[in-house]
C-alpha positions in Angstrom: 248.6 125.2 92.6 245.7 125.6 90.6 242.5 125.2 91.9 240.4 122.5 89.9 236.4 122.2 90.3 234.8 119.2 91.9 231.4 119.8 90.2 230.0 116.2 92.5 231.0 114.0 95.0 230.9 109.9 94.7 232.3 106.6 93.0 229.9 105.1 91.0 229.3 105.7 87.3 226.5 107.8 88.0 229.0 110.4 90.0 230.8 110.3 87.3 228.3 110.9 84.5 227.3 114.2 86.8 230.6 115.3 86.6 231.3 115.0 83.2 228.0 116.9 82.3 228.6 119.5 84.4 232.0 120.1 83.4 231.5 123.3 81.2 235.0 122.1 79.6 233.4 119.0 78.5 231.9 118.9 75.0 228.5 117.2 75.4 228.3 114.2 72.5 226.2 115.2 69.4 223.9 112.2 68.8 221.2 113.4 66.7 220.6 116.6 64.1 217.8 118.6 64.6 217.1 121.9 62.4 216.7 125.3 63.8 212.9 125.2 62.2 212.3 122.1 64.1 213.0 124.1 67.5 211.0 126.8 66.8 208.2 124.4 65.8 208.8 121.8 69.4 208.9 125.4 71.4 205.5 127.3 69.8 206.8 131.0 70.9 206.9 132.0 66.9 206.3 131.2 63.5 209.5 129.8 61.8 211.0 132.5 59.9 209.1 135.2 62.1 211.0 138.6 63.6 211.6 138.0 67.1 208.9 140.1 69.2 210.6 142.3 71.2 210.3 143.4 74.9 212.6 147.0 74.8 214.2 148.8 72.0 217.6 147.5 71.5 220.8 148.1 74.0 222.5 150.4 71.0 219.3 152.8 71.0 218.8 153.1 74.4 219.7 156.1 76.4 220.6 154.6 79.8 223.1 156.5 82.6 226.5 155.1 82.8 226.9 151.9 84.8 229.9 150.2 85.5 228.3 147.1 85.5 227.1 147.9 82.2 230.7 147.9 81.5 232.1 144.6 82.4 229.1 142.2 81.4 228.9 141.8 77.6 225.1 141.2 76.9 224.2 138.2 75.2 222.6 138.3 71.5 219.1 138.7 72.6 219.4 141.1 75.2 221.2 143.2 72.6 217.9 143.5 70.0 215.5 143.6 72.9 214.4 139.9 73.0 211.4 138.9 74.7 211.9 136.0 77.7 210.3 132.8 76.5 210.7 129.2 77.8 211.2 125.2 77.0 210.5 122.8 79.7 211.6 119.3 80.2 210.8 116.3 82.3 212.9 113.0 82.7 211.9 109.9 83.2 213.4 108.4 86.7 213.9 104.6 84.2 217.6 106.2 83.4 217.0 108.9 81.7 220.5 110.7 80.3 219.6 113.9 82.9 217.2 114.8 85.3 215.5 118.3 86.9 218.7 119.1 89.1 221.4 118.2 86.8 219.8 120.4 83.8 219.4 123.5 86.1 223.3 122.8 87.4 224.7 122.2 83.7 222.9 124.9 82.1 224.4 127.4 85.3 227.2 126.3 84.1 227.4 126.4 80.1 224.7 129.1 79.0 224.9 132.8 79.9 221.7 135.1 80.4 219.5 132.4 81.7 217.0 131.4 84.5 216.7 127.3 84.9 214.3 126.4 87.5 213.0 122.6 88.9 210.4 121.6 90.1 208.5 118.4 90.8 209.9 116.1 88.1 210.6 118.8 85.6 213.2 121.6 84.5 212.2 125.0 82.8 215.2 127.5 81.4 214.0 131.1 80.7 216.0 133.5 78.7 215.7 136.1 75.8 214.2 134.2 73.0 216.9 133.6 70.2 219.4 133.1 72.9 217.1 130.4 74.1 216.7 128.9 70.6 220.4 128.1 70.4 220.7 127.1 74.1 217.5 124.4 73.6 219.0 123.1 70.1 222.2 122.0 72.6 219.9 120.9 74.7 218.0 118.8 72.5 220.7 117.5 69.9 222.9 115.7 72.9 224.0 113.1 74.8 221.5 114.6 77.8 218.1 114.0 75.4 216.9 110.6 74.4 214.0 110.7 72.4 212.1 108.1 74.9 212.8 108.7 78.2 213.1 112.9 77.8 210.5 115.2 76.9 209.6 118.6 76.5 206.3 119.7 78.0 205.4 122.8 78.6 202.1 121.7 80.3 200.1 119.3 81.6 203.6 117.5 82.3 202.5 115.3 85.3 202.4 110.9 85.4 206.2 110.7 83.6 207.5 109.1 86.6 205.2 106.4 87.4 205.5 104.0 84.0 206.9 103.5 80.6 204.9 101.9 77.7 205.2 98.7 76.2 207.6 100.1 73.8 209.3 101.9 76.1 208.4 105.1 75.9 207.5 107.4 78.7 203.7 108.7 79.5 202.2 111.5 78.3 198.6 112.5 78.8 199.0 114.6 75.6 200.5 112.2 73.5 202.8 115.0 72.5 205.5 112.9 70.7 204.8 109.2 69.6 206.8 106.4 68.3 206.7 105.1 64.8 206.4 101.7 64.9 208.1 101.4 61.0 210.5 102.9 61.2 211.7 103.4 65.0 211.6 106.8 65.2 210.4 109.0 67.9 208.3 112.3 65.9 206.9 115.3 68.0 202.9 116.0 66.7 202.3 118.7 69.3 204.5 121.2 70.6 205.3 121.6 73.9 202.0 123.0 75.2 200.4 120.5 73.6 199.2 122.3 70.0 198.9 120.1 67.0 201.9 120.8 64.7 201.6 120.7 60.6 204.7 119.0 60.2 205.8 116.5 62.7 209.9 117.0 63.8 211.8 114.1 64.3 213.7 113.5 67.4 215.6 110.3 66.2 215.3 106.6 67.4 215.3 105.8 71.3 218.5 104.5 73.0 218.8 101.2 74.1 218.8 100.0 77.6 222.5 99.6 78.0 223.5 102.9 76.6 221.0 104.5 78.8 222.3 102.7 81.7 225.3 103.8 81.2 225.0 107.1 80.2 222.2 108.0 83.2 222.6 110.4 86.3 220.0 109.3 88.0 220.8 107.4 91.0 217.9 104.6 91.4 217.8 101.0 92.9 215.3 99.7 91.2 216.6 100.0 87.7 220.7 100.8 88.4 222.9 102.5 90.8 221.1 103.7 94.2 221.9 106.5 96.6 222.9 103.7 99.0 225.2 102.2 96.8 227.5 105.0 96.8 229.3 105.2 100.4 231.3 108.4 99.2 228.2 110.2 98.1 226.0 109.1 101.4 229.2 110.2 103.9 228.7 113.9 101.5 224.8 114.0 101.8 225.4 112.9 105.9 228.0 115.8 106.4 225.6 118.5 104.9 222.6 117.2 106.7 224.3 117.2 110.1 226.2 121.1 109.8 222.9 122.4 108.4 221.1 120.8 111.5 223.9 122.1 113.9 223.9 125.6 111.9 219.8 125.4 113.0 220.7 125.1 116.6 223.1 127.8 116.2 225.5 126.1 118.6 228.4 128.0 120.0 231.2 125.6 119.3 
């Protein structure tokens, strides 16, 4: 029988929306185009159009000893030429946003190669060699796990997401990295991610409504959908963990 991964435990739709995002299998909806440029230009490692800096000379011209390891893992695209490690971060606002710190690191274990995803307080950074992380951010970013309100990428001075939303629905920033136009509905980026003014704004595509958000969210909260509560098979999962790691404390014999 073949074994088949059960990527998260629970009932509700928000169980399942973890699921189906962490599903490698599943093919994460396109909902907006964005241009390789305008990732470069939200990210500010490099000019657009710029080499790639490198950290080593690449794989082909180095003389290293034989390694079986070396053997069975095929390096990715930007380890081969040498690739410096460079970063995008994210923060999600808990108002349903499509993803959230813990799912991103989990989904990007999953899908990308190369990488280091790491969460922290209300925000998720993935490091990797820089043009691998280019075309890991432009999935990222062009998804069904990115709305152009409630997701954003910071790379600093990230902090007060959480605790509102605007008038118009958008999610606090102290930077005022990304701003909606009031015209024509569209949410443009006029900093990049650590906050430096950019000559041309990039376009992230209008904000989804409440209802598609709602449905669409992994974030489990009572105040604006699903709680943890609500979901009896997820609470009896969290309950079973709690009690074997405090039994695994006491190191009991039985």
């Amino acid at each position: 029988m073949a074994y088949k991964p059960q990527f998260f435990p629970g009932s509700t739709h928000i169980a399942d929306n973890r699921r189906k995002v962490l599903d490698p299998n599943h093919k994460l909806e396109k909902i907006r185009d964005i241009s390789d440029k305008d990732i470069v230009l939200l990210m500010g490692h490099r000019a657009p159009g710029s080499a790639y800096p490198t950290a080593h000379p690449p794989l082909s011209e180095q003389q290293e000893p034989a390694c079986p390891i070396r053997k069975l893992v095929t390096p990715t695209d930007g380890a081969k030429a040498g690739d410096r490690i460079r970063y995008i971060q994210f923060t999600d606002s808990m108002y349903n946003a499509p993803c959230h710190p813990y799912i991103r690191s989990y989904l990007e274990s999953y899908r990308f190669r190369g990488m280091d995803p790491g969460t922290l307080s209300g925000r998720q950074i993935i490091e990797c060699r820089e043009r691998d992380l280019e075309k890991y951010a432009k999935e990222l970013v062009s998804t069904e796990i990115f709305d152009a309100a409630r997701t954003g990428i910071r790379g600093s001075t990230v902090h007060g997401h959480s605790l509102r939303l605007g008038e118009d629905g958008m999610m606090f920033d102290m930077m005022q990295r990304f701003v909606l136009d009031k015209k024509t509905g569209i949410v443009k980026y006029v900093k990049n991610q650590i906050s430096e003014p950019l000559d041309t704004e990039v376009k992230v595509g209008k904000p989804m409504d409440d209802k598609w958000l709602k449905a669409h969210s992994t974030i489990y909260h009572s105040l604006v959908g699903v709680g943890t509560r609500d979901d009896a098979e997820l609470v009896e999962y969290i309950q079973r963990i709690h009690s074997l790691r405090v039994k695994y404390g006491f190191m009991p014999k039985e």
